[in-house]
C-alpha positions in Angstrom: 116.1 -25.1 39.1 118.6 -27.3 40.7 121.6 -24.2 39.9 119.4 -21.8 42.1 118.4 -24.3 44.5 122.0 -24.5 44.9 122.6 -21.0 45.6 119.8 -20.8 48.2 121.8 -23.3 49.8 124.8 -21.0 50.2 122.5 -18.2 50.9 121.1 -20.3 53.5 124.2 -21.5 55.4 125.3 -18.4 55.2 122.8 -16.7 56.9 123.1 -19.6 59.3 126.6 -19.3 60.0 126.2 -15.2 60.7 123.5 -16.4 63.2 126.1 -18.5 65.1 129.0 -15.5 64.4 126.5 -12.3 64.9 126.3 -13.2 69.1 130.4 -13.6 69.5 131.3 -10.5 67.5 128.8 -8.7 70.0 130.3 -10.1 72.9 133.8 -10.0 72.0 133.2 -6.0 71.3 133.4 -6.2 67.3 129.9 -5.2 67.0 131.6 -2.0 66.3 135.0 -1.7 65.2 137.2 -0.5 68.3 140.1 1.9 67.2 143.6 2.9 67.8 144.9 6.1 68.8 148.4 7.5 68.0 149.3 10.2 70.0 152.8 12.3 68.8 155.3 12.7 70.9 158.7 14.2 70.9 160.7 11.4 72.5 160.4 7.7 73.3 160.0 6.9 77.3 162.9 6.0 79.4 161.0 4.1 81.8 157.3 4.1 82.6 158.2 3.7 86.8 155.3 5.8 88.4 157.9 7.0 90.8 160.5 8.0 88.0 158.5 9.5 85.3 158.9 12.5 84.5 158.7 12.7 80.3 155.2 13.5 78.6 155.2 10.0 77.2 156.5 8.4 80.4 153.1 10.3 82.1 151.1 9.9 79.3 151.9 5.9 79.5 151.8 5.8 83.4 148.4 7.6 83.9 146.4 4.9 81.4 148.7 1.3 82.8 147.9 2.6 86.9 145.1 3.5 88.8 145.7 4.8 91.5 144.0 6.2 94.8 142.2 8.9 93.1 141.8 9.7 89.4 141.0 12.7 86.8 137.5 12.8 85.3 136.4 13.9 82.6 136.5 17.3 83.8 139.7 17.4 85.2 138.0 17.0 88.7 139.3 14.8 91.4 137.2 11.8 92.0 137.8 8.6 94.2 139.3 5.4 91.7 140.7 2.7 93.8 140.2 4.8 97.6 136.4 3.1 98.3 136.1 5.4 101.0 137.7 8.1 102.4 137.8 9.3 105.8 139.2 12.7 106.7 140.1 13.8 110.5 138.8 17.2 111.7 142.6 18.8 112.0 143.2 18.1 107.9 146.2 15.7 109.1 144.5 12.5 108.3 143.4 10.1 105.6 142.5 6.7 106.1 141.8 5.0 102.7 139.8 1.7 102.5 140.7 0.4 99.3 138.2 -1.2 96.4 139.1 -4.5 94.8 141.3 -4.7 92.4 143.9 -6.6 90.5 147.4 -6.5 88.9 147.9 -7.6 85.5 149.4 -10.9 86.8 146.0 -11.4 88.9 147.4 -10.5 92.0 145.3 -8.6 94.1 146.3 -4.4 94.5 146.6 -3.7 98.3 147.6 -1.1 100.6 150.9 -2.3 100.9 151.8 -1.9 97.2 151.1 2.3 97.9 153.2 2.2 101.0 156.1 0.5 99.1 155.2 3.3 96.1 155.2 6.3 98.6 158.4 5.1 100.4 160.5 4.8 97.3 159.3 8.0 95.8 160.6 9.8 99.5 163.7 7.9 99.1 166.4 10.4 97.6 168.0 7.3 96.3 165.0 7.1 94.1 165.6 10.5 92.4 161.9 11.0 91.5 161.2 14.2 89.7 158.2 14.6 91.2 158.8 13.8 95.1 158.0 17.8 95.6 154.1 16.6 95.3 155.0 14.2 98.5 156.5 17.0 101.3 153.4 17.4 103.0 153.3 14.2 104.1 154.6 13.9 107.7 158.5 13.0 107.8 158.8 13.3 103.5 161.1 16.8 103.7 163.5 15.2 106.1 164.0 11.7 103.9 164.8 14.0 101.2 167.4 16.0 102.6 168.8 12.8 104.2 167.7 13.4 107.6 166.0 12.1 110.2 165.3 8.1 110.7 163.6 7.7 107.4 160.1 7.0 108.5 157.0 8.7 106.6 154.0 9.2 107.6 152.0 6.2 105.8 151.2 3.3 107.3 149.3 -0.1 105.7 147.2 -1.3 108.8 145.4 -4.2 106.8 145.6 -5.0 103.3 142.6 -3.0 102.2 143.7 0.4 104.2 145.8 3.0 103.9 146.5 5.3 106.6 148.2 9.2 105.4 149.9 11.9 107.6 150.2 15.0 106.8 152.4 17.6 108.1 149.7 19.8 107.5 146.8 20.6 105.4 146.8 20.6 102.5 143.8 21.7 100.3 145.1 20.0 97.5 145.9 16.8 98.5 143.3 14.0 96.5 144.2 16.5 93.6 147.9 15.5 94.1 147.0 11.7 94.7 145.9 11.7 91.1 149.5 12.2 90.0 152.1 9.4 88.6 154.1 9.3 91.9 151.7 8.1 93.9 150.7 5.2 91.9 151.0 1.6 94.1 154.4 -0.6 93.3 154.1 -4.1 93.9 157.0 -4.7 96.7 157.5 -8.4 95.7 157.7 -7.4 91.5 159.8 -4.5 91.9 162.4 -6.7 93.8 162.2 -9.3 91.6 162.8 -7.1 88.6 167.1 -6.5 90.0 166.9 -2.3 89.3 165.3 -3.1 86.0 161.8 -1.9 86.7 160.1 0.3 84.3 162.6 -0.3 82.0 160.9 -2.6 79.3 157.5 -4.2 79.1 158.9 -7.0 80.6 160.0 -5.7 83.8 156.8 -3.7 84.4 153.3 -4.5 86.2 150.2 -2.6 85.6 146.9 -2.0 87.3 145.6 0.0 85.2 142.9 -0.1 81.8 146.2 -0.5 79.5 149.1 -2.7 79.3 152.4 -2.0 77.6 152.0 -4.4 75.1 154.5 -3.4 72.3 157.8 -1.2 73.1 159.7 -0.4 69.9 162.6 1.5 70.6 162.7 5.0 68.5 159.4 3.9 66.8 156.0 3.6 69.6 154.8 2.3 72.8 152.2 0.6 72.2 149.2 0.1 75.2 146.5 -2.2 74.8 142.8 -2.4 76.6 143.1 -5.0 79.5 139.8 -6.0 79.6 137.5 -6.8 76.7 135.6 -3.3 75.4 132.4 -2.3 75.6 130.6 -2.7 72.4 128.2 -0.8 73.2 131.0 2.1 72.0 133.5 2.4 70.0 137.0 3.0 72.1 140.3 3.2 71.5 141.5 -0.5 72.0 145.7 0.4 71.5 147.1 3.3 71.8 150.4 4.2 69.9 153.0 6.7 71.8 154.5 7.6 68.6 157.7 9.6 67.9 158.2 10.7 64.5 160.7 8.5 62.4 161.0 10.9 59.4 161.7 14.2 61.0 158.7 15.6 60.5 157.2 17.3 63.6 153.6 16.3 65.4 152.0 19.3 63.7 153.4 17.8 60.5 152.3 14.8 61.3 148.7 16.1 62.6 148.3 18.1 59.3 149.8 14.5 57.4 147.0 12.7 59.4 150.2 10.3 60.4 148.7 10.9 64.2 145.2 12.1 65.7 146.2 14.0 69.3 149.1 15.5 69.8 150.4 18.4 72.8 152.3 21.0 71.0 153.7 24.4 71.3 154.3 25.2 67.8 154.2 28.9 67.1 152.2 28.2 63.5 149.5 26.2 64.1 148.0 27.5 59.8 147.1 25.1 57.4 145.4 22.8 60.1 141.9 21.4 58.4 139.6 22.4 61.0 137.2 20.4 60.2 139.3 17.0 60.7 141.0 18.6 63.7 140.0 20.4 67.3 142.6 22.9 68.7 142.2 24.0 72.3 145.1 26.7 73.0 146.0 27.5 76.8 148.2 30.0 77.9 150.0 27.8 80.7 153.4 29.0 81.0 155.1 32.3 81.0 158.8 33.5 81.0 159.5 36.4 83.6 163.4 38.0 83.4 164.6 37.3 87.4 167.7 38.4 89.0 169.4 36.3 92.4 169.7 38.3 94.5 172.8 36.9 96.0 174.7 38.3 93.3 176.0 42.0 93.4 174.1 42.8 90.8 170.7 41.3 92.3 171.6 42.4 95.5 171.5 46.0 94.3 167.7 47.2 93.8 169.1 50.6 92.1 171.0 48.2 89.6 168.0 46.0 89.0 165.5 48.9 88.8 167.5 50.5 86.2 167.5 47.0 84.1 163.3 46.8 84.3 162.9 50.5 83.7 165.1 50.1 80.6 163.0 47.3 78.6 161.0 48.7 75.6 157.8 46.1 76.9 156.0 47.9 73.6 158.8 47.3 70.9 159.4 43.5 72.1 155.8 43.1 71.9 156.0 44.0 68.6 158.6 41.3 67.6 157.5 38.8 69.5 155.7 36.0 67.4 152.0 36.5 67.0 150.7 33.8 69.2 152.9 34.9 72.3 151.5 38.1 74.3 153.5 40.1 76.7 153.0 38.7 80.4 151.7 41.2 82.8 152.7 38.5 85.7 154.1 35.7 86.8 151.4 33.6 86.6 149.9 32.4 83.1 146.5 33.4 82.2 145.2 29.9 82.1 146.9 29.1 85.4 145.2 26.4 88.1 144.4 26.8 91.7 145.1 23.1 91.5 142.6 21.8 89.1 140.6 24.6 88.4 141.2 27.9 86.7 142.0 30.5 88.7 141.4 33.7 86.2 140.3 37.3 86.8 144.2 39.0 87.3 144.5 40.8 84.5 144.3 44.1 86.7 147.6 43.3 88.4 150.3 44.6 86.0 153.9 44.9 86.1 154.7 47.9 88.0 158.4 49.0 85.5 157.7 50.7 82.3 160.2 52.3 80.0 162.1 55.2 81.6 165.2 55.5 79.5 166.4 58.7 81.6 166.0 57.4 85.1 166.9 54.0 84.0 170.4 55.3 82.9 170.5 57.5 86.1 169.7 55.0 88.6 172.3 52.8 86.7 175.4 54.7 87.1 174.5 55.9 90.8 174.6 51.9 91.1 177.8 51.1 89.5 179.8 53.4 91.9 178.8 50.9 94.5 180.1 47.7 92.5 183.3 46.4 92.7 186.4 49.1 91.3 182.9 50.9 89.6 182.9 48.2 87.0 179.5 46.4 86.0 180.2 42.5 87.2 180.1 39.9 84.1 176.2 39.4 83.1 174.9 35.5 81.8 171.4 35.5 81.3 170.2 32.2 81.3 167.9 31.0 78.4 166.3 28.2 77.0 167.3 27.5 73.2 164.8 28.2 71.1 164.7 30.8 68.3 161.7 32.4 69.3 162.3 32.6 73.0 166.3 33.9 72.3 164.4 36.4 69.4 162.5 37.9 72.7 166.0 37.9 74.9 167.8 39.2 72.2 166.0 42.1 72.2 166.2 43.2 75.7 169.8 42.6 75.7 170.5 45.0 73.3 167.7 47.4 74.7 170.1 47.2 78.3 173.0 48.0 75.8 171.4 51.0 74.0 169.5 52.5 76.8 172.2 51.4 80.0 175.9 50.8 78.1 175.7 47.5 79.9 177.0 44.5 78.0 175.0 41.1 78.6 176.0 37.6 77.2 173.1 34.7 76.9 174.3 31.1 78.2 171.9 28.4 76.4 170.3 25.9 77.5 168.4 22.4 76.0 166.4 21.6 78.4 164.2 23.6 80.5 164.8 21.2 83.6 168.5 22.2 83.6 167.8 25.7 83.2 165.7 25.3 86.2 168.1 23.1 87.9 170.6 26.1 88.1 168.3 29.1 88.6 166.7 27.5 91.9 170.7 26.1 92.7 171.7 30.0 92.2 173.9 29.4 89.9 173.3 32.6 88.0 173.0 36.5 87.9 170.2 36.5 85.8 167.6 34.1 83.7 164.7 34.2 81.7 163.0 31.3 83.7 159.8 29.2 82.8 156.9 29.1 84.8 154.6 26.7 84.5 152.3 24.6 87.3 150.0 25.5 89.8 149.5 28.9 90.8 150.7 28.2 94.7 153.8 26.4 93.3 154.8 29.1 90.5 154.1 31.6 93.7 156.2 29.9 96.4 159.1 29.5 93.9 159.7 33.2 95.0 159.2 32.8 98.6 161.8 29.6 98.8 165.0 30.6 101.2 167.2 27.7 99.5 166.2 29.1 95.9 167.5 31.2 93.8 165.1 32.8 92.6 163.7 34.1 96.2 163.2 37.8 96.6 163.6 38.0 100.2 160.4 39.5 101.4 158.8 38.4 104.7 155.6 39.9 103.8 154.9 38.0 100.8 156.7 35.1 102.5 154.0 35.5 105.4 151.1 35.4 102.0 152.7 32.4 100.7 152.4 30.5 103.4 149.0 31.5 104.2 147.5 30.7 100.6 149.2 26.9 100.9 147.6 26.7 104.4 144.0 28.0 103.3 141.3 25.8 102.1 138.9 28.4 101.2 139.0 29.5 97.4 138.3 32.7 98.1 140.8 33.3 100.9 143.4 31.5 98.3 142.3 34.0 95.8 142.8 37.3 97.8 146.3 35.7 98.8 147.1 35.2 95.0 146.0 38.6 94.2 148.1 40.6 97.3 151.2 38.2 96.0 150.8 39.4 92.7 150.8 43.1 94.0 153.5 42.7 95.7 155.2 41.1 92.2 154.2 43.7 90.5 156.9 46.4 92.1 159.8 43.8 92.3 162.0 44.8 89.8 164.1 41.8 90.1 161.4 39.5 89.0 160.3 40.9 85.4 157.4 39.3 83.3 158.2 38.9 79.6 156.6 36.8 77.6 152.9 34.2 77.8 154.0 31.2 75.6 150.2 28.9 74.1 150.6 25.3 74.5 148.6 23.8 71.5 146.4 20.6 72.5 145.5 19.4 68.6 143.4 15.8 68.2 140.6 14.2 65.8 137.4 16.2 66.1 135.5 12.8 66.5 137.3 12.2 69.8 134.6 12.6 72.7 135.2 12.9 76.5 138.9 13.4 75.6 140.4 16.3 78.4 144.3 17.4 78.8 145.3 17.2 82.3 146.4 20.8 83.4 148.7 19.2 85.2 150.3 17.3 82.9 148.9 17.4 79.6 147.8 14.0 79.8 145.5 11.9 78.6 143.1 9.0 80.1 142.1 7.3 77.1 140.0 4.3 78.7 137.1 7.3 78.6 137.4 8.4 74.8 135.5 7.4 72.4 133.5 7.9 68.9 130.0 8.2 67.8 128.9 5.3 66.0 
């Protein structure tokens, strides 16, 4: 008797001890265990500076540390975060923001300031932000840029709680935009205090945001960590882990290896993925399309360029292409976004050129007796280096050699933001450039005097214009549609190839949404079923 009186004893304090423990574990959010995300990416973060980010993981990192004026739901829709209220004038030119309270990580409170100090840096060209082509609406923006003018923007901080916006004009997209990484607030008095480090470790960075760099391995993670107790009510992701891979593998290796749960990728074989671990959603968000400058003799010459279009087999490169590419029949992707939501329903508006071998080769030699001594100028198609993108080029060269005699090299490039660099520069006869964003900004790349890649015609110049004026959907749709028309007979601007990018993550994720945009993630509205 007294042996199991003593085990009711233990029993008993037990129990009495899980009384006391049961209420703080519900409290403190361990009701249910909270998890951690690791999302794969390709490369570690440079810096995770709202107004220098550019990288996936420098995004990724900067839209869960920041909130900012106006957020991404769960539906990719524009919704107010820290604007409280927002006031619009009748003319479109105006905002005046009142802002919500809100604090940094340091318990300093967020105020209207710290988006003024935020804007004016991003419109600094000192700053070199890679996104500062989100800010040229605003009213005196273009000039900083360029370096003239007095400096001034159109932002002003009349009290700490407001936040006052000028436009140059309207601009149907503009809380859309204010959802992006470069117009997150900067604390003046932090920033200055950091000496040019800022961004640059976890250190010299201050958040407002539902995360907090808490862990910054270099060539490992990034680690971000929940502010604020979470709810227990759910299970959420408490860290997240911006992982790169440290054995070589790939993120679909990884993904397939269960090393990581989410992960954007563009992988052309996405087989032996266990569906029933793993959701993949596949959007067709950026297409390739062959363009010629026309500042060159050879792009100046519309018999020279028609001859090139009306010489590509679009039927045999189909054929070789990988099976999750598909010919594009335009500039713009099939997935593309009038902003934030899909713009669709295209698919009538084809390229114009179709294979012609005989009037291609005609039309080619009436052009070369207008070149220089009759000869055909030395050809450097730009590309981006990757085998199946080159496979695709590759092909169409040597199509232009059978079909034309006319002998093309293929200049490589790593990164798709050089590439880019040099084809808007005009540093170039030809290149197979990617297109990727909104459907006004893939539009207006060809309507852009200073670019390379503009075609020159004041009519579609005129429809440009009009469809970044408009605020109507339809109107902006019509415009889209009599761009693409007029798209579809330039033969200096040929569409090639529809590339998927992949978005792969654990099938028990819930509320989780890729930013169009960006291809980001806010994870402070994930979570799993209990």
């Amino acid at each position: 008797m007294i042996y199991k009186h003593k085990i009711f004893k233990k029993i008993l304090c037990f129990m009495l001890a899980l009384a006391v423990v049961c209420p703080i574990l519900t409290m403190s959010g361990c009701m249910a265990e909270n998890f951690s995300v690791y999302f794969g990416i390709t490369e570690m973060p440079y810096n995770i500076d709202p107004q220098k980010a550019q990288s996936q993981a420098e995004l990724l990192a900067v839209r869960n540390c920041f909130r900012g004026l106006y957020k991404q739901d769960k539906d990719g829709n524009a919704v107010p975060d820290l604007a409280k209220t927002t006031e619009k004038s009748a003319d479109g030119l105006t905002y005046a923001f009142t802002l919500q309270a809100a604090e940094w990580k340091n318990g300093s409170p967020v105020t209207s300031d710290d988006f003024l100090f935020a804007l004016q840096r991003a419109s600094d060209p000192v700053t070199k932000s890679a996104f500062a082509h989100l800010l040229v609406n605003i009213q005196g923006v273009e000039k900083r840029l360029s370096g003239e003018g007095d400096g001034s923007i159109g932002v002003t901080a009349p009290d700490d709680n407001t936040l006052v916006i000028t436009l140059s004009k309207p601009d149907k997209n503009f809380t859309t935009k204010l959802t992006q990484a470069v117009f997150m607030p900067c604390n003046r008095e932090f920033f200055e205090a950091t000496g040019g480090k800022y961004g640059l470790d976890r250190k010299n960075i201050l958040t407002n945001g539902a995360y907090y760099p808490s862990q910054w391995v270099e060539d490992k993670h990034l680690k971000l960590t929940m502010v604020n107790e979470p709810d227990s009510r759910y299970l959420v992701a408490e860290n997240v882990y911006l992982s790169v891979s440290t054995t070589g593998k790939s993120n679909l290796q990884r993904i397939k290896a269960k090393e990581i749960g989410v992960a954007v990728d563009s992988s052309v074989d996405l087989s032996g993925i266990n569906t029933e671990v793993y959701k993949v959603e596949s959007l067709y968000l950026k297409n390739y399309a062959l363009v010629f400058n026309k500042t060159s003799a050879v792009g100046a010459s519309e018999l020279m360029t028609d001859a090139f279009a009306r010489a590509i087999h679009r039927e045999k490169f189909k054929v070789n292409m990988n099976e999750r590419f598909i010919a594009a029949e335009s500039v713009l992707p099939e997935d593309s976004t009038l902003f934030s939501s899909a713009v669709g329903g295209f698919e009538s508006i084809k390229y114009g050129y179709e294979l012609d071998s005989e009037k291609a080769r005609t039309e080619f030699l009436e052009a070369l007796k207008e070149m220089k001594n009759g000869k055909l100028p030395e050809i450097k198609v730009l590309c981006i280096d990757t085998s199946e993108i080159r496979a695709v080029l590759n092909e169409i060269v040597s199509q232009w050699q059978s079909v034309l005699g006319a002998y093309v090299n293929v200049s490589l490039y790593r990164s798709e933001e050089s590439l880019l660099e040099d084809s808007q520069s005009g540093k170039f006869t030809a290149a197979l450039v990617p297109l990727s964003g909104t459907a006004p900004e893939i539009l207006s790349l060809f309507a852009d005097g200073d670019s390379g890649l503009y075609i020159g015609n004041e009519e579609y110049d005129a429809l440009v214009k009009k469809l970044n004026d408009t605020d109507d959907s339809t109107s902006a749709k019509q415009y889209i549609e009599d761009c693409l028309t007029i798209l579809s007979t330039e033969s200096s601007v040929i569409p090639v190839i529809s590339v998927p990018t992949s978005y792969i993550y654990n099938s028990g994720y819930y509320d989780l949404y890729f930013s169009r945009l960006d291809g980001t993630v806010d994870f402070s509205i994930i979570y799993k079923k209990q």
